[in-house]
VOKOL-295467 format. One line per 2 residues: for each residue z, x, y of N, C-alpha, C. Coordinates in pm, 1 decimal, padded with zeros to 6 digits, always signed. Each point is the difference from the previous one (the first is absolute). Example, Ala and Ser with C-alpha at 12.3 -4.5 7.8 and 13.67 -1.06 7.14 Angstrom:
# residues 2
+00780.0,+01319.0,-00569.0,+00000.0,-00089.0,+00119.0,+00000.0,+00090.0,+00120.0 ~ -00072.0,-00035.0,+00105.0,+00006.0,+00082.0,+00119.0,+00073.0,-00077.0,+00109.0
***
This chain:
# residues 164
-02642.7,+06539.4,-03550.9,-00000.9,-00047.7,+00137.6,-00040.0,-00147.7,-00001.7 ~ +00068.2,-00098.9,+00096.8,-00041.6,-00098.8,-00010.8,-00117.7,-00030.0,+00035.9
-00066.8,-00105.3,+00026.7,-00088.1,-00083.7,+00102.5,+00034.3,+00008.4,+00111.9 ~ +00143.9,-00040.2,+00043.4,+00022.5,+00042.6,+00190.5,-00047.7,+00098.5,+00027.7
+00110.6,+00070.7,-00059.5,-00024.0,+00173.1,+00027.0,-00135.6,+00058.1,-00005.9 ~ -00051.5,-00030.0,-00084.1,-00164.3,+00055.7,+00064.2,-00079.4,-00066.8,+00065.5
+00026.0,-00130.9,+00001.1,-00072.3,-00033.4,+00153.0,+00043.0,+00026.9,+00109.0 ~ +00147.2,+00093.7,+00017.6,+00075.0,-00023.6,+00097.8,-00063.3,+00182.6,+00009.5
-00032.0,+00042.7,-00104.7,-00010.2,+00152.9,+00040.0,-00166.9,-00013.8,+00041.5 ~ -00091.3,-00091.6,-00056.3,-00137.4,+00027.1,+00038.9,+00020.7,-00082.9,+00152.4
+00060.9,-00067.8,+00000.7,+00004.5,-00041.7,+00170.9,+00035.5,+00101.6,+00096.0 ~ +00078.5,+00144.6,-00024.8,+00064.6,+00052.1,+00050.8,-00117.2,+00111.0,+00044.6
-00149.6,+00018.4,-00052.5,-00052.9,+00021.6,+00080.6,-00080.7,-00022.4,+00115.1 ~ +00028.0,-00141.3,+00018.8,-00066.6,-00039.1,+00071.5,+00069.3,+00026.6,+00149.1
-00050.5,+00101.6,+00118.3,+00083.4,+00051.4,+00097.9,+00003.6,-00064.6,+00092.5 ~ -00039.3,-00146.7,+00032.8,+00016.6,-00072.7,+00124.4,+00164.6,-00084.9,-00089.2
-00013.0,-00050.9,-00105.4,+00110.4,-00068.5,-00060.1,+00088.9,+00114.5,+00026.1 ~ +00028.1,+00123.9,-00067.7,+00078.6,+00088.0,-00019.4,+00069.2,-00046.9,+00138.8
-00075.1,+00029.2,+00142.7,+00090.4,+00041.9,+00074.5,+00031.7,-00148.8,+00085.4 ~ -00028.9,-00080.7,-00038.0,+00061.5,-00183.0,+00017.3,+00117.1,-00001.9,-00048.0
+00003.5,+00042.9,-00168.2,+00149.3,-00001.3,-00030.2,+00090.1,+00136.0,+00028.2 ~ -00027.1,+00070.7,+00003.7,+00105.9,+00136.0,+00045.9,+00048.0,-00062.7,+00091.2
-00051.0,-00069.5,+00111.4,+00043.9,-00029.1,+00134.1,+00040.7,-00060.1,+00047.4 ~ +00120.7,-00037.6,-00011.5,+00050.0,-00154.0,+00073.4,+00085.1,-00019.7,+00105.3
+00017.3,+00002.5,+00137.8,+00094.8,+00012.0,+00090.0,+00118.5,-00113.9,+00015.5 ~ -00041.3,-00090.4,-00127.5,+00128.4,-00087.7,+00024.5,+00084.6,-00031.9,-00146.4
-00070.3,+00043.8,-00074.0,+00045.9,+00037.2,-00165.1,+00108.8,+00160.7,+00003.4 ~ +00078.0,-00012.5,-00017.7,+00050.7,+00147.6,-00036.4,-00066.7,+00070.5,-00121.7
+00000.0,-00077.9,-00116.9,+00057.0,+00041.5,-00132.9,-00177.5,-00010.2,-00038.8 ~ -00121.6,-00048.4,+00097.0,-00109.6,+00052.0,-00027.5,-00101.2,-00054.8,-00118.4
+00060.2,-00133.6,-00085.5,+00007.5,-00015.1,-00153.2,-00193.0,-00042.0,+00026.6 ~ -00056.4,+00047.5,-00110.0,-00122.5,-00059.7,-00070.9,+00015.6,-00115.3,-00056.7
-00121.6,-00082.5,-00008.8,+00010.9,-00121.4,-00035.3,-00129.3,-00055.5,-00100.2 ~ +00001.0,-00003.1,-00099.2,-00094.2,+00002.9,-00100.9,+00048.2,-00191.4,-00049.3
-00027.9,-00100.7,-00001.6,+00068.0,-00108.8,-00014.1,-00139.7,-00057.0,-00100.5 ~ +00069.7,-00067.9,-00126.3,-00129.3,-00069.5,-00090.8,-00002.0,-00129.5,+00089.4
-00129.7,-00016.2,-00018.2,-00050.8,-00153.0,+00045.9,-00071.5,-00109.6,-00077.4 ~ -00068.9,+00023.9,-00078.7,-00045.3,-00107.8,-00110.8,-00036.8,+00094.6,-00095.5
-00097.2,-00072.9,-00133.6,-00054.4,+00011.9,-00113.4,-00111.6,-00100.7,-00033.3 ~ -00059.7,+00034.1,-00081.2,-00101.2,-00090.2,-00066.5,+00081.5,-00052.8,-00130.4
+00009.3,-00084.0,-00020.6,+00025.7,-00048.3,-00115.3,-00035.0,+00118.9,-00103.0 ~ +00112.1,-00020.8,-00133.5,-00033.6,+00130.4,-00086.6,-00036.3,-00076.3,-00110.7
-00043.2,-00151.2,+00016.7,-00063.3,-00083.4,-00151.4,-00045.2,-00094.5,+00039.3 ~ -00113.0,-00008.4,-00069.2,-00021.0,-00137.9,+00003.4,+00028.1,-00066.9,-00167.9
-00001.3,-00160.9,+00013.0,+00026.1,-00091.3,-00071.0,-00074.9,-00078.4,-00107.7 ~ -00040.6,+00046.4,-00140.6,-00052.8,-00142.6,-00043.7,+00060.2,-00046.9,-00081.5
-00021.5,-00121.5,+00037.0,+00055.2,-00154.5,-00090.9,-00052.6,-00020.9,-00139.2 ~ +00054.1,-00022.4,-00114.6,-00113.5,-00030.8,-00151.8,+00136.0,-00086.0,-00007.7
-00008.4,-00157.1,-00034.1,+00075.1,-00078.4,-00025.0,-00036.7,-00014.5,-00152.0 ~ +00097.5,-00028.4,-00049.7,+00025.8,-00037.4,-00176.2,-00032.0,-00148.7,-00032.7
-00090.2,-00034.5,-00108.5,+00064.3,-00173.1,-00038.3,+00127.8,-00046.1,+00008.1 ~ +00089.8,+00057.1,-00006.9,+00177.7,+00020.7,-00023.7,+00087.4,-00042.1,+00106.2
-00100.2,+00000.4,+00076.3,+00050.4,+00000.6,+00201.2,+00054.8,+00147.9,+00010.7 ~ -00007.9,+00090.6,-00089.0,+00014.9,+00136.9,+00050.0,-00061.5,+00076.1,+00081.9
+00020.3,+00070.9,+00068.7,-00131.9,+00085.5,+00105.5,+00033.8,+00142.1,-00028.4 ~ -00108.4,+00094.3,+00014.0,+00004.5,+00173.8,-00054.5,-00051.0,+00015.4,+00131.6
+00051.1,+00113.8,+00043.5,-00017.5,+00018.0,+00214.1,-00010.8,+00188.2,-00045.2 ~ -00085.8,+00007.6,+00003.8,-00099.9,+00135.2,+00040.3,-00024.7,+00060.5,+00102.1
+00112.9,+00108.7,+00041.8,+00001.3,+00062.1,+00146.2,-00099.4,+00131.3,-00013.8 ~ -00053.7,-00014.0,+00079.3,-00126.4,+00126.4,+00008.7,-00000.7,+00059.8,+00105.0
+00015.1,+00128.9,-00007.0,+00022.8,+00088.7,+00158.5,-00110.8,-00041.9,+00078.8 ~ -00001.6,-00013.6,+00109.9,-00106.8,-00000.4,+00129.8,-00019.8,+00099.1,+00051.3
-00136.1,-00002.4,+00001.6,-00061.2,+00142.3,+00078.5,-00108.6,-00076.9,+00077.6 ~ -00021.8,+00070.2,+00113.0,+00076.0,+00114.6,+00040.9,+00142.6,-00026.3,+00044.6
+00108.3,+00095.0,-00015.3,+00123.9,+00003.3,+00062.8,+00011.9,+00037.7,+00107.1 ~ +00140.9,-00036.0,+00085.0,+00025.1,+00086.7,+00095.2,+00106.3,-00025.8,+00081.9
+00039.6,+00131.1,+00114.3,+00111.4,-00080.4,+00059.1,+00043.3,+00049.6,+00149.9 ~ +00055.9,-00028.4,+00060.1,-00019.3,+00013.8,+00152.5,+00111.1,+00057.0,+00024.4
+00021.7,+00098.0,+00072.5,+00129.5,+00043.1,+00068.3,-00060.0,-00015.5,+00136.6 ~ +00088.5,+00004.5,+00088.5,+00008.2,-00013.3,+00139.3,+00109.1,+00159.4,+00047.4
-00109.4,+00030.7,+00105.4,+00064.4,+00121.6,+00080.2,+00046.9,+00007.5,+00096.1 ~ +00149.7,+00012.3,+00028.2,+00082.2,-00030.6,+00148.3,-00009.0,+00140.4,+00039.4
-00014.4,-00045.3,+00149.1,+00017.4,+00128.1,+00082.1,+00057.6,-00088.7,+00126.6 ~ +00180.5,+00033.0,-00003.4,+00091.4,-00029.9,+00142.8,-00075.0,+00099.1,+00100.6
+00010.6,-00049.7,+00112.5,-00055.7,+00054.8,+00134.5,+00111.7,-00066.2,+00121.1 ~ -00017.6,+00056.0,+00115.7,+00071.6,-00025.4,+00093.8,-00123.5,-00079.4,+00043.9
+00007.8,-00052.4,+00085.3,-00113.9,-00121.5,+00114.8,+00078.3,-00035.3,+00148.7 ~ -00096.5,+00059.7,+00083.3,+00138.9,-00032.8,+00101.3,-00093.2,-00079.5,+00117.1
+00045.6,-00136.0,+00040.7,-00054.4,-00104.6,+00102.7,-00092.2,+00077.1,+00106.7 ~ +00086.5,+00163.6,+00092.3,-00049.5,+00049.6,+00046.4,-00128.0,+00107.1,-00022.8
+00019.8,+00004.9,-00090.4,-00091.6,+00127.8,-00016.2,-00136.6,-00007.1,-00119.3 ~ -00131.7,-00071.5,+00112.9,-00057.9,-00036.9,-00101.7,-00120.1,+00091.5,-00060.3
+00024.2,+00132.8,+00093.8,-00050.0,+00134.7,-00081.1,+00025.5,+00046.3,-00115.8 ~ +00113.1,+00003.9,-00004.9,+00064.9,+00026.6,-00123.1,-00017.2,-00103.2,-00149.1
+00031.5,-00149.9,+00045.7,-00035.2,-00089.9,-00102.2,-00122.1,-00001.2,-00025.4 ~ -00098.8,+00053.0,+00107.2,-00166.8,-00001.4,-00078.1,-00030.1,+00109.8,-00054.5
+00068.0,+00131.7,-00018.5,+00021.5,+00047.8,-00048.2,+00069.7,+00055.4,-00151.8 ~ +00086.1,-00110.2,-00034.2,+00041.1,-00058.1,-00119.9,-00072.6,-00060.0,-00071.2
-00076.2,-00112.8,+00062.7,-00057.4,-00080.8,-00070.4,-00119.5,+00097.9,+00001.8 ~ -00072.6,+00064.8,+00023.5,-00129.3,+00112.9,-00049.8,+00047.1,+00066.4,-00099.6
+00099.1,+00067.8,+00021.7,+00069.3,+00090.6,-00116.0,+00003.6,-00136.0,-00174.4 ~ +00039.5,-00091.4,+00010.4,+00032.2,-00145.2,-00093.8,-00173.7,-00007.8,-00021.4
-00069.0,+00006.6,+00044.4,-00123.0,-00011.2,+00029.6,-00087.8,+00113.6,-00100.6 ~ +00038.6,+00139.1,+00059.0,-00050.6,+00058.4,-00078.2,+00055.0,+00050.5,-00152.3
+00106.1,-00077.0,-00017.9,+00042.3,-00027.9,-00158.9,-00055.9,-00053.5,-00069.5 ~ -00049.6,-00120.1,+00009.9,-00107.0,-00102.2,-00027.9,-00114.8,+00077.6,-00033.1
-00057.0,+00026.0,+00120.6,-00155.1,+00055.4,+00009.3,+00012.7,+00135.0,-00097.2 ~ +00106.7,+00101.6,-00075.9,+00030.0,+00116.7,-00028.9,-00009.6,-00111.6,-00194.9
+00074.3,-00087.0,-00013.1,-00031.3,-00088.9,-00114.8,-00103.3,-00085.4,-00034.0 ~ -00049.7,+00010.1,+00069.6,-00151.0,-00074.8,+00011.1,-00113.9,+00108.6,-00057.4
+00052.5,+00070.9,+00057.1,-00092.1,+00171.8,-00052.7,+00034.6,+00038.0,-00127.2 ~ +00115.4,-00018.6,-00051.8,+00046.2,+00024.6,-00136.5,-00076.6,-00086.8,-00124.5
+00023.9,-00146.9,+00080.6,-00069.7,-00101.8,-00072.9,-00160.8,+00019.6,-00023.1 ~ -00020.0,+00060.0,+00120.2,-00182.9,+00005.9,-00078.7,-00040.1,+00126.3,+00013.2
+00104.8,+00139.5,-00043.2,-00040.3,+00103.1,-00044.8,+00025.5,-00027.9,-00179.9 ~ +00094.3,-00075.2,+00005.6,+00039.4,-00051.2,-00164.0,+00133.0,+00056.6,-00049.3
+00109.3,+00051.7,+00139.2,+00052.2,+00130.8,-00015.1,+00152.4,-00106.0,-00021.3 ~ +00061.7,+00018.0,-00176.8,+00116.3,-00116.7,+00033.1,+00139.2,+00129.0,-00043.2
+00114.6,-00051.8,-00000.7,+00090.1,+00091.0,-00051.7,+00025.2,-00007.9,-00139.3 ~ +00087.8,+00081.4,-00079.0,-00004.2,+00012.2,-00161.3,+00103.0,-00125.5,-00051.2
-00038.9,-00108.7,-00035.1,+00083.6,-00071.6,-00084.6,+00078.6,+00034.3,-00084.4 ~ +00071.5,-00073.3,-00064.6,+00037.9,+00003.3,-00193.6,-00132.8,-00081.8,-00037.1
-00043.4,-00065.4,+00047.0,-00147.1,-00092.2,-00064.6,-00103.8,-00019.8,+00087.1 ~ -00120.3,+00101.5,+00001.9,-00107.2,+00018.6,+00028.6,-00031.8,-00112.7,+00146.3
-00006.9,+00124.2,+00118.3,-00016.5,-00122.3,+00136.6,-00143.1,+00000.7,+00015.1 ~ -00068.4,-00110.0,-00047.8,-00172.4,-00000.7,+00049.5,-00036.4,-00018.6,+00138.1
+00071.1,-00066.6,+00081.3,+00004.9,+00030.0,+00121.3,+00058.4,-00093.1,+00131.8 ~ +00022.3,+00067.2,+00083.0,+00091.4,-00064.9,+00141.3,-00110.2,-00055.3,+00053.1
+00138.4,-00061.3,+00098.4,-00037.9,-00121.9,+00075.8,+00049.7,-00011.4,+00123.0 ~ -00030.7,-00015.1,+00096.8,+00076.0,+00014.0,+00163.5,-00029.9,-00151.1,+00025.2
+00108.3,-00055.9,-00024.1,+00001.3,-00157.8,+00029.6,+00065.2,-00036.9,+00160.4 ~ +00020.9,+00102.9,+00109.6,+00023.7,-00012.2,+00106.7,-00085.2,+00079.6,+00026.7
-00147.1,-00000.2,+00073.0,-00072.2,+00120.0,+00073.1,+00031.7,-00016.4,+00135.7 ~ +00070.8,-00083.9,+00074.5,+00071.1,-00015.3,+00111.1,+00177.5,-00021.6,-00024.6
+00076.0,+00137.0,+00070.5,+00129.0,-00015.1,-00015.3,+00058.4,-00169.7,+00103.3 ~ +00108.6,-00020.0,-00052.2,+00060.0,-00108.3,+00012.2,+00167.7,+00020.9,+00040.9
+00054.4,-00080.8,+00088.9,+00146.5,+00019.8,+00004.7,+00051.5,-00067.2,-00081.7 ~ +00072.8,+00032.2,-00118.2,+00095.5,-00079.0,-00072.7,+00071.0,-00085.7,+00055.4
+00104.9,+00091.7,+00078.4,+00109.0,-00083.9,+00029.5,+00046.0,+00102.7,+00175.7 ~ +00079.3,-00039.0,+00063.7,+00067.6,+00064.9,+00099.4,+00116.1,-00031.9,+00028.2
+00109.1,+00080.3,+00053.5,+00137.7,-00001.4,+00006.0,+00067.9,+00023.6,+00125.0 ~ +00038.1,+00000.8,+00070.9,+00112.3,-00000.8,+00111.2,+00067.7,+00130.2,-00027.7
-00045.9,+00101.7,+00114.0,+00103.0,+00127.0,+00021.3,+00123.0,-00063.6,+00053.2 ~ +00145.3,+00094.8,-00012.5,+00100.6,-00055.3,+00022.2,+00035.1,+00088.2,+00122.8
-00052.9,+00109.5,+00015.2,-00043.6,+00062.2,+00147.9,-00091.1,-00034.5,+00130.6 ~ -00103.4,+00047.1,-00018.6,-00110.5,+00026.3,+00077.4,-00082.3,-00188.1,-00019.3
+00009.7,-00066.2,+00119.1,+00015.0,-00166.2,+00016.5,-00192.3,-00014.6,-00043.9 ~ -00098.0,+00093.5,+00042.9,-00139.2,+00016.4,-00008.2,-00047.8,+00072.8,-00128.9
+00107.9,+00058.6,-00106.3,-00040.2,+00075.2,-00106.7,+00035.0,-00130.3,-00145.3 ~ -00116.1,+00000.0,-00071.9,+00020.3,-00055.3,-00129.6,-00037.7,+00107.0,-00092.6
+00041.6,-00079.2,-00125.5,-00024.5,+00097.6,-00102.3,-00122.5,-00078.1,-00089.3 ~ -00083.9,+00009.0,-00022.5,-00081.8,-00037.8,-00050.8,-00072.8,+00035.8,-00145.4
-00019.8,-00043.5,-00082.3,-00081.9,+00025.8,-00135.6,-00147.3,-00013.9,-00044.0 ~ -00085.6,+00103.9,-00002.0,-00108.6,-00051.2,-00059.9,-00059.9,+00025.4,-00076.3
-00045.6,-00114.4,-00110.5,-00047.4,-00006.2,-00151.0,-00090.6,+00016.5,-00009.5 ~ -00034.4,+00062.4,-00083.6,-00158.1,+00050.0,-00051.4,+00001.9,+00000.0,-00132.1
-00096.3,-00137.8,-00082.4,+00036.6,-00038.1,-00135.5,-00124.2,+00068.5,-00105.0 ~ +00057.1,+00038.9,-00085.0,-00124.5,+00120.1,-00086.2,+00020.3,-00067.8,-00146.9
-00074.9,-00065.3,-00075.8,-00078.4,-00043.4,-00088.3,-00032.5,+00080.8,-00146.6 ~ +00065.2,+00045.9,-00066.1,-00014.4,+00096.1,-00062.0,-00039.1,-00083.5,-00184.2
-00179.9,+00046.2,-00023.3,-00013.4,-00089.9,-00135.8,-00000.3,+00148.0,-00112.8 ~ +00093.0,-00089.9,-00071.5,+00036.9,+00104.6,-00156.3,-00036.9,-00079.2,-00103.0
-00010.5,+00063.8,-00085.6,+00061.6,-00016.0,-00186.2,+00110.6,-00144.3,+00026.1 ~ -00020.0,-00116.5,-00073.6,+00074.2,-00044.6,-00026.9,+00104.1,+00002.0,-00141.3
+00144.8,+00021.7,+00116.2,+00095.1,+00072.3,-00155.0,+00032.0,-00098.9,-00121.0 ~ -00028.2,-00142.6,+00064.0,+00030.2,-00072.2,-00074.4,-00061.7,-00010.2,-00168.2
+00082.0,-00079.1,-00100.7,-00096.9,+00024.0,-00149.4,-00002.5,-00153.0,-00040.3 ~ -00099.8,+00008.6,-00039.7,-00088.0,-00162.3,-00059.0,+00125.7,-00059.1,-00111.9
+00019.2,-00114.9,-00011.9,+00083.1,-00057.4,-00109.8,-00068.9,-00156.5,+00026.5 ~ +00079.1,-00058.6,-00152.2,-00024.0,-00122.9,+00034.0,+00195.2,-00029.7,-00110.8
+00001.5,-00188.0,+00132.1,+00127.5,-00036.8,-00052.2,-00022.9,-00143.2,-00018.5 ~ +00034.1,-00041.6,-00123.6,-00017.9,-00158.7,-00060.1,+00139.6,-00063.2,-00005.3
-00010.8,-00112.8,+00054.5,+00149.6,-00105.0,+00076.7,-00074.5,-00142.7,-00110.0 ~ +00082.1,-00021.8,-00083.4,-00011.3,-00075.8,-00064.8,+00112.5,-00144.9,+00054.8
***
């Protein structure tokens, strides 16, 4: 199993997310959205220059590692109805606050390389982006990210390379 896939299956218990993405009234096709967002560098650099004007460059994994995915959840948002949108955004809300609990129960999903532990780098949901229904003139479609931090094992392996 990959890395998605089990973050995508340990996310899947989380039941305020679950039912954000099952649900979309302006999506047909319903899709999950698991999207990478950065990394930590997987080396760092040292320099040993030669009398020769040669240099030997010594990459050394960095730890701690890690790396961020971002969690979409499409939603409808509609100008009128601002029961409902505060209602969304609580539900986005208690995704966060449901990963926040993970993070300091210590509770992460199964890697290929040992996860020491998450990170809820949005504890307030955020609108990505919003879109123009091609129906309903007061309905958008809206996205919101919730970015999770995940530090592992770095896979990378130590070498060194000399450029003469």
């Amino acid at each position: 199993m990959s890395d998605f896939e089990s973050i995508f299956e340990w996310l899947k218990t989380c039941p305020n997310l679950y039912d954000l993405w099952a649900v979309s009234s302006m999506l047909g096709d319903m899709k999950t959205v698991l999207q990478p967002n950065s990394a930590a560098n997987m080396y760092s650099v040292d320099t040993m220059p030669y009398s020769d004007g040669g240099k030997r460059y010594i990459f050394r994994k960095t730890e701690p590692y890690y790396f961020d995915v971002d969690i979409i959840a499409y939603r409808a948002f509609y100008a009128d109805q601002n029961a409902y949108n505060l209602d969304t955004q609580e539900n986005v809300q208690a995704v966060c606050d449901w990963l926040i609990q993970q993070q300091n129960e210590g509770n992460t999903p199964t890697l290929n390389s040992f996860c020491y532990q998450i990170e809820c780098l949005t504890p307030k949901p955020f609108i990505r982006g919003q879109y123009e229904s091609d129906g309903d003139p007061n309905a958008f479609l809206v996205d919101y990210a919730v970015t999770v931090r995940f530090y592992t094992d770095n896979p990378a392996k130590e070498r060194a390379v000399v450029r003469l």
